[in-house]
C-alpha positions in Angstrom: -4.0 -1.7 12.6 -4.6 1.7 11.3 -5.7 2.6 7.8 -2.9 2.8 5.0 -3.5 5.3 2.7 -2.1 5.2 -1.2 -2.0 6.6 -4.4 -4.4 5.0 -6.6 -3.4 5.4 -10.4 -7.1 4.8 -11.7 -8.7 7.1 -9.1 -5.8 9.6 -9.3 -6.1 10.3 -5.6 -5.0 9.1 -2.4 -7.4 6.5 -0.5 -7.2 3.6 1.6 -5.8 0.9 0.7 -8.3 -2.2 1.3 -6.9 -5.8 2.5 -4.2 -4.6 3.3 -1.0 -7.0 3.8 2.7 -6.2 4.6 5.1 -7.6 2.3 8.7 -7.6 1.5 10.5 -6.2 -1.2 13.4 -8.3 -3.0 15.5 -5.3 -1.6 14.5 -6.3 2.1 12.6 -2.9 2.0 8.8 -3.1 3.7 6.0 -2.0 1.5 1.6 -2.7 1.9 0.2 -4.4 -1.1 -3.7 -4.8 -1.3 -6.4 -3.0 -3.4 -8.3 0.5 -3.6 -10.9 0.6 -1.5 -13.1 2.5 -4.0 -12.7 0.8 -7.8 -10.6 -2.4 -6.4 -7.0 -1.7 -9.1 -4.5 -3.1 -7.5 -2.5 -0.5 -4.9 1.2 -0.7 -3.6 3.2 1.7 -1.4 6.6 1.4 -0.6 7.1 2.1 3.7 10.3 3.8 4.8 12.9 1.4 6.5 12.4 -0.7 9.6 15.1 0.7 12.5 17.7 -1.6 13.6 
């Protein structure tokens, strides 16, 4: 899997988001959850739809 890279709030920069894991949103919108790869705050980015 390739890196996924987020806004970290703490940082205030983009980085890679470590342990990343695919989830889905209540909406039935994908996002990646998992943590910054640099001070470990909690990281979430929301991924565009999945095509039908």
């Amino acid at each position: 899997m390739t890196e996924v890279i987020g806004y970290c709030v703490k940082c205030k920069e983009k980085r890679p988001i470590a342990n990343a894991v695919q989830v889905t949103m209540a909406n039935g919108r994908p996002a990646m959850k998992g943590t910054c790869s640099v001070c470990g705050t909690g990281m979430f980015k929301i991924l565009p739809p999945e095509k039908k």
